[in-house]
Every structure is written in structure tokens, then in C-alpha cells.
N, C-alpha and C positions, 0 to 999 in steps of 0.2 A: 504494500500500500504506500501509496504517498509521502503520507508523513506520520509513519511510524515508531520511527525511534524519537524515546524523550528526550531531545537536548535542554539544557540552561540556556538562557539570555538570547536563545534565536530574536532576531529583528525580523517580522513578518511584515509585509506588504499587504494589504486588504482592499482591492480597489472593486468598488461594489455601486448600484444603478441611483440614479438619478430620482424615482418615482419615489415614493412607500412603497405600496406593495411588490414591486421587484425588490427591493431593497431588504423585507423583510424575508420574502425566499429566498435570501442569500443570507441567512444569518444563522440556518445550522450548518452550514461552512465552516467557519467562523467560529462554530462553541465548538466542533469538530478540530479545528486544529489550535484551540486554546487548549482542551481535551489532551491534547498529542502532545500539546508545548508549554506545559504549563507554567514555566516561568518565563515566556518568551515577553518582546514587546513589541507591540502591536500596533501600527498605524494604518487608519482608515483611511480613504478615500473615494467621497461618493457625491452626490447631491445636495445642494445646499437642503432640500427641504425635507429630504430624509435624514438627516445630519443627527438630529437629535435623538433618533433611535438607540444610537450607539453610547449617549452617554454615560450608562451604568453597567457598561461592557467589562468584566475585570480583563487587567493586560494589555486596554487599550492608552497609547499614551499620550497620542494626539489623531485628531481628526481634521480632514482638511474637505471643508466645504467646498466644491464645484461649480463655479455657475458657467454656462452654457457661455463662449465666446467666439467673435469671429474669427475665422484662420483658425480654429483650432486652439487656440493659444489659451485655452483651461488646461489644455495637456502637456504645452508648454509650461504653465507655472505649475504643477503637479511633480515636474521632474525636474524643474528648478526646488523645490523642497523636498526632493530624495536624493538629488545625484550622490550629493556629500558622505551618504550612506553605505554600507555593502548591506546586501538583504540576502539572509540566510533562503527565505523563501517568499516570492512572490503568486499572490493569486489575481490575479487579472479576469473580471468575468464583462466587461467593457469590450472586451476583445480592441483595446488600444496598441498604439505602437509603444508606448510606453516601459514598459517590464526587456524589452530589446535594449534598451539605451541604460541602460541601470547596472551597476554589478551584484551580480546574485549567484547562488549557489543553487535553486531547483524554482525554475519559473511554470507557473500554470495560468494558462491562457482561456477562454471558452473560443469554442468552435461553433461559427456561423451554421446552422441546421436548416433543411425545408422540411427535416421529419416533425409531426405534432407531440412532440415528447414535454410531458408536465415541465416547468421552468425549475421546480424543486428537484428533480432528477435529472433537466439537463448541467444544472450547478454540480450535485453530487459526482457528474461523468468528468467533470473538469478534473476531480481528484481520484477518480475510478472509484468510488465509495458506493458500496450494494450491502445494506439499501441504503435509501439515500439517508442522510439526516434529516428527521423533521425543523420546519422553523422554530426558532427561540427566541423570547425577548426578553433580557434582564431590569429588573427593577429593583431599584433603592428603596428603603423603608418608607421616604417622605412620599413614595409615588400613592404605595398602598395607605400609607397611612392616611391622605389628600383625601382618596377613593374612598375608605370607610366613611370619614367624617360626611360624605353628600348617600352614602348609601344605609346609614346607621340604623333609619327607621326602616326599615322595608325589607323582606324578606327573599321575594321571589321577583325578579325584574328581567326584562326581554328589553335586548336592544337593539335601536334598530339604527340601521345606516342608508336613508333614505336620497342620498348623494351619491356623484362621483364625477369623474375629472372631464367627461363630458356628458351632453344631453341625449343622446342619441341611445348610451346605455343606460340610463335614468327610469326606470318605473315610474308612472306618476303617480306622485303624493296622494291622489285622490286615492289608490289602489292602497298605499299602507295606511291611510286612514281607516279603512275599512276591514282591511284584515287584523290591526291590531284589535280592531272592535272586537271581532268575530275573535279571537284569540282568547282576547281577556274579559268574557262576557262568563255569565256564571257555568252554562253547559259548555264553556271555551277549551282548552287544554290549559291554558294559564288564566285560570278564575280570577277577577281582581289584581293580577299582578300589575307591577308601575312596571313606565316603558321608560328607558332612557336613550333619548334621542340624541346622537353623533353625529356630528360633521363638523368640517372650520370653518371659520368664521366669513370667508368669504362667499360661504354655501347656503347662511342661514336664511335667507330669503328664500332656498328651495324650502329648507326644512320648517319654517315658520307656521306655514298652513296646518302640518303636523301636530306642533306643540299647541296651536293653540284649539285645534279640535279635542285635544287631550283635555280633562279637568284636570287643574291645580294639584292634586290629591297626588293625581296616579301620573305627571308627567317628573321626568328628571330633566331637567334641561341641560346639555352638555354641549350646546352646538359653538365653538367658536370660546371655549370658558377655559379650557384645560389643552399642556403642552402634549406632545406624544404619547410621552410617558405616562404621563399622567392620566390621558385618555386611554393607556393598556390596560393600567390597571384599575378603570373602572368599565371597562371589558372585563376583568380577571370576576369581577361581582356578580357578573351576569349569567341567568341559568342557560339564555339562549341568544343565540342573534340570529336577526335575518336581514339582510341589506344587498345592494347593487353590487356587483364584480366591483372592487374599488379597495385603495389602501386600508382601508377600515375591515373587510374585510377578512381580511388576509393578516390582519392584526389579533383579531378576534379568534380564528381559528388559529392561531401561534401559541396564543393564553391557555387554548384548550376548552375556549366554550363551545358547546356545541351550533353548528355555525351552516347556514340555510344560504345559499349563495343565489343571486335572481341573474340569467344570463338571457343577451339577445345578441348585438353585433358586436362580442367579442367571444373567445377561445379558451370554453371550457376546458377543451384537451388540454391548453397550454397554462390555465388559468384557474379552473376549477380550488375551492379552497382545502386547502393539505388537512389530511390526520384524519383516525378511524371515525371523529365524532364530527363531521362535517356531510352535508351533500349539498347537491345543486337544482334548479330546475331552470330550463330554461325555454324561450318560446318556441309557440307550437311551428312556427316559420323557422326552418332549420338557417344556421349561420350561413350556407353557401347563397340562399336565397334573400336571404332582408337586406340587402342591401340595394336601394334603388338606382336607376343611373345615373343621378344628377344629384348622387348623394356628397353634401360637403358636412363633414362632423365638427365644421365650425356655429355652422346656420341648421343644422338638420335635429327636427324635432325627436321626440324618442321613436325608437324602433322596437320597443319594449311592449306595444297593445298584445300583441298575441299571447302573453304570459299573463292570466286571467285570475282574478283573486281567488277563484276556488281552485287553479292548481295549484298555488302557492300556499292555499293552506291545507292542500291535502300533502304537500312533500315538509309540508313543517309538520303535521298529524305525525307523517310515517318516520320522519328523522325519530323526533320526539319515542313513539312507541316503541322503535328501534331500540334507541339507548337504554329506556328503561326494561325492555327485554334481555338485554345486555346483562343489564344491574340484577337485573333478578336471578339470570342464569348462574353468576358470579358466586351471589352471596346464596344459594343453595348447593351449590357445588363444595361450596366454603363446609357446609355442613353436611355431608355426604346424601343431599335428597335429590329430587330430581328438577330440573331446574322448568317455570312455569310458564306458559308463555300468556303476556300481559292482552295479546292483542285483540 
């Protein structure tokens, strides 16, 4: 493998995507060869607006935020603040020129693919690693501690990520208004639970119409209030989420909640959200199809109608019975009976 032997003091290179959610399926990488290297140090390199992911990373020792420039010249000043360096081991998943120009002792690059291979196992193949590692996100106490303090009173909460980076893969709010109803109505799957609404702050105009069809009682407002981090770990509180393909997403299932992904014109193969307590649904218009010709995903409204509030609560129903099927199988087996099926 890779990087299998445990050295002291390796200087690792970690040069990782620009979005959140790329960014976040690049981070069992990453606990992966902190894993391997445990006293190594570790320099990041990624996106300014993923950046903050990384800062309760142990081993990491600096981070270098990226903004997008012309000529190139992010990747110029990238290797103006490595040259100086020798790097025991570069991971390169940017597939830049970068990791070339640097002295290093074991360079890993990602290879351009047309095959539809999940983006968490195309990362893993970068270091030959089977299986892959799932995503990981590190938190500080203050993150959890933040996250208790807004979720103290409340029990049972579903959250929802009714955003994303554009319109086209966007559900409309009128549809999560009405499945959260149907959710958390008393014959619901989540009877009376509060809903805690995510996105940032540049998004809360989508999400608005949301929070305010919620009452007072039962909404959490989180849209645009809380950093990264801090938003994981009020993910970490959450029994369930269900929201749009989107960094939020992919956040959510990294925490381990069980996590309901809504897909139309993007790449569940490539994109679907990671770990055994996650699925997807997405519209009845298959992805080769919804895309019209005079489609621009700057101006183009959603492409998300075919994805219809009663499928979206019949695959939150089946996640949901799923896992407590799971839980039941578990803790019968624990006692040598036979394990029941809930459904």
C-alpha cells in the first residue's frame, strides 16, 4: 500500500477541491494517511470556501486558501509557498502541475476518468486503498459544545438542506414545505419533531419561505448563523436529513446521520451520498434526459419537478424502516434471539 510504513515528522502535501462537498470526499484520504503518519505535518491546500473544514484537523499545520486566478497563477502562488520545502509525500487530487515542480519522495496525483466511478473511490484509487475510506470530519469541543447549546431543548430533529450551489438542482421549497408536514404530523415517521433548516447565508432567501411556514416551536433556524464546523456538528444532533445533492449534504452523511439525498441534473453515480446509512432518490426523468437544449445553469429554472413529494417520502419511509430494521437485527442478535423485522 501506499503509505504504509509509520514514519516520524513526514511533511505531507494535501492538495484537495475547491467546492465543500468535493472537499469533504477527500477527507478520508487524509484521516487515512494521518492514520499511517501519525506524527507527520501536514499542509493543506484547497479552496478558499472549503478552507475551514480543515481546521480541527490534528497534524495539520497550515492551510492555504485558493482563490480561483487568471493564468493560473493560484498555482503559481501554491508552489511559491512549498518550493522551500522537500515533501516526504504529496497527494495531489486537483490533478495540477504542481506536485512535478516540488521535491518529494512518493507523489500521488488523480487521474482524469470518463468511467462513472463514486468520487469517494475515485480519491481512494489515487492511493490504491480497497475499500475506500469513508468521509471524516473533525470537531473541536466548542463546535459540539455551540451545537448542544441551540439543540438542548429538543429531542428528535430532521434537517433539512433545502439549497444548493445552483437552481436547476434545487427542489422547490414549496415540495419541502410539505413533506416536512407530512413527516412530522402525528401519523408522520417523525411525530412533532423540530426541523432544523441549513444553508448560508447567501441562500436564505431560498430557504426563508421554509422557516417561516414552520411554527416558532418546531423550527431551528440555522440558515447563514453558524461556521462549517459548526454547522457539522449541528448535523452531528440530527436523527435524519434530507436535502439537495449539495455540500450540506455530503456533510451530513460524513457525521453519520442518516442522510436522504434528492437528485435531478447531477451524478448520483459520481455523487450519491457515502456510508451504509445514506440513500438517494432521484427524478422520474432519468439524468441523460432532463437536460433541455437551451439549457444554461446560470438562468435555468429547476429540473427537479419530476421528483414528486410522495417519492421523496416514500424513500425517506424506506431509509428510515431500513435502519431501524438494522437496529433491531443488531441488538437481538446481541442476545442470541432472532432478529424482527420492523416493517
Amino acid at each position: 500500500m501506499a503509505t504504509s510504513e509509520k514514519d516520524n515528522g513526514k511533511n505531507i502535501l494535501f492538495i484537495t477541491s475547491t467546492r465543500i462537498g468535493d472537499a469533504v470526499l477527500s477527507m478520508g484520504i487524509l484521516k487515512h494517511l494521518i492514520k499511517e503518519n501519525p506524527n507527520a505535518k501536514i499542509m493543506v491546500a484547497c479552496g478558499a470556501v472549503s478552507a475551514p473544514l480543515f481546521a480541527a484537523v490534528p497534524n495539520v499545520v497550515k492551510i492555504i486558501p485558493m482563490e480561483k486566478k487568471s493564468f493560473s497563477r493560484h498555482w503559481v502562488e501554491l508552489w511559491l509557498n512549498c518550493v522551500r520545502s522537500h515533501w516526504d509525500i504529496i497527494v495531489d487530487l486537483r490533478r495540477s502541475g504542481v506536485p512535478y515542480f516540488l521535491s518529494t519522495d512518493k507523489r500521488y496525483r488523480s487521474k482524469k476518468t470518463k468511467e462513472l466511478i463514486h468520487k469517494v473511490k475515485q480519491n481512494a484509487d489515487v492511493l490504491g486503498l480497497e475499500p475506500p475510506p469513508a468521509p471524516y470530519i473533525w470537531l473541536a469541543d466548542e463546535h459540539r459544545n455551540g451545537a448542544k447549546k441551540r439543540f438542548n431543548k429538543t429531542k428528535m430533529v430532521i434537517g433539512i438542506g433545502p439549497t444548493a450551489n445552483w437552481r436547476a438542482k434545487t427542489w422547490r421549497i414549496e415540495n419541502f414545505i410539505e413533506l416536512v408536514k407530512r413527516l412530522t404530523t402525528m401519523d408522520g415517521i417523525f411525530p412533532n419533531a423540530s426541523v432544523a433548516v441549513f444553508g448560508a447565508m447567501h441562500e436564505r432567501n431560498q430557504a426563508l419561505p421554509l422557516i417561516k411556514a414552520l411554527p416558532d416551536v418546531q423550527c431551528i433556524d440555522l440558515v447563514g448563523s453558524t461556521g462549517l464546523l459548526s454547522t457539522c456538528a449541528c448535523l452531528e444532533r440530527c436523527s435524519f436529513f434530507i436535502g439537495n445533492d449539495s455540500g450540506l449534504m455530503h456533510m451530513a452523511a460524513a457525521m453519520g446521520v442518516p442522510t436522504l439525498g434528492l437528485f435531478g441534473p447531477s451524478r448520483d453515480e459520481l455523487y450519491a451520498p457515502w456510508g451504509h446509512q445514506t440513500a438517494f432518490i432521484r427524478t422520474a426523468v432519468p439524468f441523460d434526459e432532463i437536460y433541455p437544449p437551451d439549457f444554461d445553469h446560470r438562468n435555468s429554472d429547476t429540473l427537479m419537478d419530476t421528483l414528486t413529494v410522495d417519492m421523496a417520502e416514500e424513500a425517506a419511509l424506506k431509509l428510515w424502516n431500513k435502519l431501524h430494521k438494522k437496529s433491531a437485527a443488531l441488538a437481538t442478535a446481541s442476545v442470541g434471539m432472532p432478529s424482527t423485522d420492523i416493517l
